[in-house]
C-alpha positions as CSV (number, residue, x, y, z in Angstrom):
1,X,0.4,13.4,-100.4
2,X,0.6,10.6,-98.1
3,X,-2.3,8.9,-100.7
4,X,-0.4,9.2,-103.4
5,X,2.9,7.2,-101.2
6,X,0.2,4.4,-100.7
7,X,-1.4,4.0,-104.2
8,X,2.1,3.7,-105.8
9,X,3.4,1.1,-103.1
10,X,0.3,-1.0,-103.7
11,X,0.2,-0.5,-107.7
12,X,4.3,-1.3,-107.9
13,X,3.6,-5.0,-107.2
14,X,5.9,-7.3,-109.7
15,X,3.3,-10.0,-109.6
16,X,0.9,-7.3,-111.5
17,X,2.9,-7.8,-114.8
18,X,4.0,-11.2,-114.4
19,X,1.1,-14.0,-114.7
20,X,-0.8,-15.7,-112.1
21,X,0.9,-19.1,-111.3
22,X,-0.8,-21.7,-109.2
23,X,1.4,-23.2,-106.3
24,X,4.3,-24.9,-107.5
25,X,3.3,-24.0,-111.2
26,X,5.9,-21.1,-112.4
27,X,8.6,-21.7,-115.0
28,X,11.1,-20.6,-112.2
29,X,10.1,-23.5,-109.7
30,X,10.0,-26.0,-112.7
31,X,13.3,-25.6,-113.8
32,X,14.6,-26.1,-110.5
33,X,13.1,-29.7,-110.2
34,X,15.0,-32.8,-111.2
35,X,14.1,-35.5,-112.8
36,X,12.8,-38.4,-110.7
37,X,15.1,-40.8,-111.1
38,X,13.0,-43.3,-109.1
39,X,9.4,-44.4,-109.0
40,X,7.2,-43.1,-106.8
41,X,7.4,-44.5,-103.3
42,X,10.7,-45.3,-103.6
43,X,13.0,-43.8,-101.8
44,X,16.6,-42.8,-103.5
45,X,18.2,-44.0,-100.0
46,X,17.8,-47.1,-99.9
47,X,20.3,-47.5,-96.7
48,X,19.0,-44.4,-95.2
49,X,21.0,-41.8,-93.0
50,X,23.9,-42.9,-92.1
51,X,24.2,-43.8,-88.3
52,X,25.7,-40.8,-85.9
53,X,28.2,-43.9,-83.9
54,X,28.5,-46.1,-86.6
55,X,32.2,-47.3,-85.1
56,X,30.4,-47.5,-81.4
57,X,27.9,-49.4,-82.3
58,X,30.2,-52.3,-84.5
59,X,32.6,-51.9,-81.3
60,X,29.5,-53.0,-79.1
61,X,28.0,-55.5,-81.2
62,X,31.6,-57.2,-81.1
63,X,31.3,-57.2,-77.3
64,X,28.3,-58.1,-77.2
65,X,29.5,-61.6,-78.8
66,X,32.3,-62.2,-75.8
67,X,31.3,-64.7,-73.4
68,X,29.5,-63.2,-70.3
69,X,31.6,-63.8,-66.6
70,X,29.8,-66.5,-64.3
71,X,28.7,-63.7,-61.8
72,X,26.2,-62.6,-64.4
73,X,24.7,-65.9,-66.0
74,X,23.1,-67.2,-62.7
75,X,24.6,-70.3,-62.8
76,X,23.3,-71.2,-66.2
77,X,25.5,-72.5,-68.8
78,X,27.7,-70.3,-70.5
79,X,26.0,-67.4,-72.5
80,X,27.1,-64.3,-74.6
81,X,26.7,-60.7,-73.0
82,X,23.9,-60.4,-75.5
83,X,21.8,-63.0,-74.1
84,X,22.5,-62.2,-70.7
85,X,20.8,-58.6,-71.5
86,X,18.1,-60.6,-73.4
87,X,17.1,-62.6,-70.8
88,X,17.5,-59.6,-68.3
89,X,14.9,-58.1,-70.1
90,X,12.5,-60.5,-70.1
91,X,12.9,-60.7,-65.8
92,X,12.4,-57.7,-65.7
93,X,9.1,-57.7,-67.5
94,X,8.1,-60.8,-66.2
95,X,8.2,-58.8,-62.8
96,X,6.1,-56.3,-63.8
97,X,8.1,-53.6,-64.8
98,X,6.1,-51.7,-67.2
99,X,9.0,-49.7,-69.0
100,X,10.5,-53.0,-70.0
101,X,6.6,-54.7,-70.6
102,X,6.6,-51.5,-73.0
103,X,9.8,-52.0,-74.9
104,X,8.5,-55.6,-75.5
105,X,5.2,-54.8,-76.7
106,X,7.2,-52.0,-78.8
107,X,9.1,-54.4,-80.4
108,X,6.6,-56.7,-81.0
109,X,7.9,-60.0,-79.0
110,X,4.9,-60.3,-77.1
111,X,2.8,-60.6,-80.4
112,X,1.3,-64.3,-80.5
113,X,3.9,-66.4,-83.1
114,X,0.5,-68.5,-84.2
């Protein structure tokens, strides 16, 4: 009895009345598809995904234009909080620290410029 159970299992298979499809090939999985709206390569996002702190970031990049206190230019004529960081960054490589020698290299601003 328990042959009979295991024949009709393996006979009831839908796929034995419908067609053999290759991959990506049945009506159903057509249908679904859209028409490409943009040549290949091109992406239909042009600006990508959205950033996650949009808001924070404008908020910094605003500060990040302010003047920078004394304390933390060195003496050096007045400079922005951005270039202060800037030029912190490039101390600290210069000194050998290899995260910041990384982030450099990373960015590519120790490429030659020739």
């Amino acid at each position: 009895m328990d042959d009979k159970k295991d024949e009709n299992i393996a006979n009831n298979r839908e796929t034995d009345e419908d067609d053999e499809y290759s991959q990506g090939m049945h009506p159903n999985s057509l249908k679904a598809l859209k028409k490409n709206y943009f040549p290949k390569g091109v992406s239909g996002n042009a600006m990508g995904r959205p950033m996650k702190f949009d808001h924070m970031a404008q908020a910094l990049n605003e500060l990040g234009d302010e003047m920078a206190k004394p304390f933390f230019c060195n003496g050096k004529e007045d400079m922005t909080k951005r270039r202060v960081v800037l030029e912190r960054c490039w101390e600290r490589a210069m000194r050998g620290e290899i995260a910041f020698i990384k982030m450099l290299a990373f960015l590519g601003c120790l490429d030659t410029t020739d």
